[in-house]
C-alpha positions in Angstrom: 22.6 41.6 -6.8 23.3 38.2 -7.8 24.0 37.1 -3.9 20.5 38.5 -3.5 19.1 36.3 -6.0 20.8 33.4 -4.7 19.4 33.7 -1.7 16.2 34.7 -2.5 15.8 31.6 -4.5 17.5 29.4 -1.9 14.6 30.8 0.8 12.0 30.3 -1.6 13.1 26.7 -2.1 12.8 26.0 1.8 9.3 27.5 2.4 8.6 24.7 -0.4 9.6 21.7 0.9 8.8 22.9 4.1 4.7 23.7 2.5 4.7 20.4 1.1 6.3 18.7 3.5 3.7 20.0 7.0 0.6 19.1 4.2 2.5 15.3 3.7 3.0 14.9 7.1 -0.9 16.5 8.5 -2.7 13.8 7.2 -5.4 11.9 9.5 -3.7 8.7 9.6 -3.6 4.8 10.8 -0.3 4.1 13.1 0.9 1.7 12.6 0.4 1.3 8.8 0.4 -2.4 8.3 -1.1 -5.5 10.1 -1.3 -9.1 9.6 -4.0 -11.4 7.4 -6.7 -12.9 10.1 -5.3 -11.7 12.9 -6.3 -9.1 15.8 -4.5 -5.4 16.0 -4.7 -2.8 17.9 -4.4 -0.1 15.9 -4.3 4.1 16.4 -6.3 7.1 14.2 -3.6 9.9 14.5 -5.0 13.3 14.2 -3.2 16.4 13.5 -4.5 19.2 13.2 -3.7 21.1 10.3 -5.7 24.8 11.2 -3.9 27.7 12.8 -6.7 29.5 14.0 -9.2 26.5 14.6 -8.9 23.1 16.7 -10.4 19.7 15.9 -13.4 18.4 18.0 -14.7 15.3 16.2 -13.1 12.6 13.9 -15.8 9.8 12.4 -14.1 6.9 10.9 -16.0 4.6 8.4 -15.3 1.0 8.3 -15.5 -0.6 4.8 -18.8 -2.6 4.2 -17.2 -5.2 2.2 -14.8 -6.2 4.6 -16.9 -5.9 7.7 -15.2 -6.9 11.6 -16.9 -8.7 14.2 -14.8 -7.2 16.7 -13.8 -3.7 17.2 -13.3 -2.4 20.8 -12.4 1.5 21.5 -9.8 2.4 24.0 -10.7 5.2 26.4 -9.4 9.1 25.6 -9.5 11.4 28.1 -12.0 14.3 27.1 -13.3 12.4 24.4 -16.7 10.8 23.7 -16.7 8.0 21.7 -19.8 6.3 19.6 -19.8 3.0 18.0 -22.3 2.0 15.3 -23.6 -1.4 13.9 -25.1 -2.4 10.8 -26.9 -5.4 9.9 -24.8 -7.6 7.6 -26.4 -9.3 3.8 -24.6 -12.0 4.5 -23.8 -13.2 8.3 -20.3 -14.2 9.7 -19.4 -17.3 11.3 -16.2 -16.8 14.1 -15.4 -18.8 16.7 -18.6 -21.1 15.8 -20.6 -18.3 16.3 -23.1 -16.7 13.8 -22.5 -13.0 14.0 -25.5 -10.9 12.0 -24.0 -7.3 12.1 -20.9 -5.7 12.3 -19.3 -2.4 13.2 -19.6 0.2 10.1 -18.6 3.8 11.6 -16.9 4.9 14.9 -17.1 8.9 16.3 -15.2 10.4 18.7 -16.5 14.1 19.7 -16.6 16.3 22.9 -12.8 16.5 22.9 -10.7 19.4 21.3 -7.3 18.9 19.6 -5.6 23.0 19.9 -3.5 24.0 16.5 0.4 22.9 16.5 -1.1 19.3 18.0 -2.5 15.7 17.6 -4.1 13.3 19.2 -4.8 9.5 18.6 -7.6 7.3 18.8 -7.0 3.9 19.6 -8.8 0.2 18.1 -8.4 -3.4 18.7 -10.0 -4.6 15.6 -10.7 -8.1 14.4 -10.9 -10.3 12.7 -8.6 -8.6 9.8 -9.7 -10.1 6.0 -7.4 -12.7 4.7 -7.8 -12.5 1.5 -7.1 -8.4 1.0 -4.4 -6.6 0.8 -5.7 -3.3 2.7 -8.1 -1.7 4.2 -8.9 1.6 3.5 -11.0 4.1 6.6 -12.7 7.2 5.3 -12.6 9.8 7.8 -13.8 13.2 8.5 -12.3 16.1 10.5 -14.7 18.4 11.9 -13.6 21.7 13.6 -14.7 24.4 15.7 -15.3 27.3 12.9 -17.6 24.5 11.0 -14.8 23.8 8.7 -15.2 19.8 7.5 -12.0 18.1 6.0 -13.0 14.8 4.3 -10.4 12.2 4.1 -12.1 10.2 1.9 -9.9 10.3 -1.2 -8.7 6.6 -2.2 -5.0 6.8 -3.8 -4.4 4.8 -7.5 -1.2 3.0 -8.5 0.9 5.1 -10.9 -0.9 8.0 -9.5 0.6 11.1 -7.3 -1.1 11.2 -3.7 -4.8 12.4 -3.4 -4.6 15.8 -1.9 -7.4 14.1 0.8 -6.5 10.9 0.8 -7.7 8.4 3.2 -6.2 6.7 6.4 -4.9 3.2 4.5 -4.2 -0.2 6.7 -1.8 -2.6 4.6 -1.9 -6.3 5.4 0.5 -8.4 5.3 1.1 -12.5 5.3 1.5 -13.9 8.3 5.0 -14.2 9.5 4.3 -17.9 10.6 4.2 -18.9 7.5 8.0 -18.1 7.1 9.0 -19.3 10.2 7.1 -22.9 9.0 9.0 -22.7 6.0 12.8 -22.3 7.8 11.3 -24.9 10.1 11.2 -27.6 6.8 14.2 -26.3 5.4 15.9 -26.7 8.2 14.6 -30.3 8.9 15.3 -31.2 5.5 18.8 -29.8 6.0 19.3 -32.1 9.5 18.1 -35.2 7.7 20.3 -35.0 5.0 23.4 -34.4 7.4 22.2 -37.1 9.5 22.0 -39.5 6.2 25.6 -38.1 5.3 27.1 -39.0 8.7 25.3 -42.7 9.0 26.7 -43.2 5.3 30.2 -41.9 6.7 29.8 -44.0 10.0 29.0 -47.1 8.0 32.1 -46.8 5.9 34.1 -46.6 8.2 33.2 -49.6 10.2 33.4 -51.3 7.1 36.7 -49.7 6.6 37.5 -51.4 10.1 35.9 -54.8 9.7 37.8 -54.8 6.4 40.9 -54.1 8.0 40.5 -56.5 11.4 39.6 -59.1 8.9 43.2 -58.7 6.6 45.0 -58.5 10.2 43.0 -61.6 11.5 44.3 -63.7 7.7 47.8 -62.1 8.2 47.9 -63.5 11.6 47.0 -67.3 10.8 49.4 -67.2 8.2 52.0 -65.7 10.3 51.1 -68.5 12.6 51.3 -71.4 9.8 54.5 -70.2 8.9 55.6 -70.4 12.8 54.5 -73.8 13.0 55.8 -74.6 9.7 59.3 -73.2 10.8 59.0 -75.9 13.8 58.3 -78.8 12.2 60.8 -78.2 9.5 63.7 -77.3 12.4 62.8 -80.9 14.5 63.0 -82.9 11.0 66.3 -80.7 10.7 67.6 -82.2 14.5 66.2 -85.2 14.0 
């Protein structure tokens, strides 16, 4: 009885983590996560599809208004259809000393068909990323055949567990140059002072060797005197 229990608690434990687990891992998401300040990406939408008995034909992903891109360019995806849409901007953009008036606010793909038990992803090179965010965050919807509409739309809060719909998130992150400038100073800095310690140890030393050829040289005249003293004092001696 009690090895029934047991096990019955163990299975019931598995199909748990297992439930919470496939809904964790289901999510309409960006791949990779994370992308750097001011930069250019390419960038994927995965899509799984979370239905048994229905299969995804659509995904619309919104681009943030606030945070608008001048360039976003779709990759082709067999089967698929994709649409992208403008919108005027309030306040125009200036890149590459050009005035840019709209910018891309929602891309669709449709016409495809992604069965249960698979995924697909949508590929962007996007530009130019903010540089003065931290993320930004894509709402998306998941239509499918039987009419059924999942809206990932759901924005998650620090401190907070995970939405249940939460939407696909893109994390930016410093530029690694930055780093590699820093090392680059340090590293300088670190070369210059060596260099300053060996000239200082180079210098002593040939003043340690100047010194030293200069007591020889004395040594050596007064070596010599005493010769030549010696001489004059052994003649005076014959004499």
């Amino acid at each position: 009885m009690k090895t029934s229990r047991v096990s019955f608690a163990a299975a019931l434990a598995a199909g748990t983590v297992l439930l919470f687990s496939g809904t964790a891992f289901a999510h309409v998401s960006v791949q990779p996560g994370d992308a750097t300040k001011g930069g250019y990406a390419t960038i994927n939408f995965k899509v799984p599809n979370e239905r048994d008995n229905a299969s995804t034909t659509q995904l619309e992903v919104n681009f943030p208004i606030d945070q608008p891109l001048t360039s976003v360019m779709p990759q082709d995806v067999p089967g698929w259809t994709v649409t992208v849409e403008k919108s005027k901007l309030d306040k125009p953009l200036t890149v590459h000393g050009k005035q840019i008036n709209e910018a891309v606010t929602k891309v669709t793909w449709s016409g495809g068909k992604i069965e249960p038990g698979k995924f697909q992803q949508f590929p962007l090179s996007v530009g130019k990323l903010p540089e003065n965010a931290d993320q930004m965050v894509f709402k998306s919807l998941q239509t499918y055949d039987n009419g059924e509409v999942v809206r990932w739309i759901e924005e998650a809060k620090e401190g907070a567990a995970e939405p249940q719909n939460p939407a696909p998130v893109l994390k930016l992150t410093a530029a690694k140059g930055d780093d590699h400038h820093a090392a680059d100073a340090k590293n300088a800095g670190d070369k210059n002072a060596q260099d300053a310690k060996d000239g200082h140890a180079e210098a002593a030393a040939e003043h340690g060797s100047d010194t030293t050829a200069r007591i020889l040289g004395v040594a050596g005249i007064v070596v010599g005197l005493g010769g030549v003293a010696f001489g004059v004092a052994s003649r005076r001696r014959s004499a």
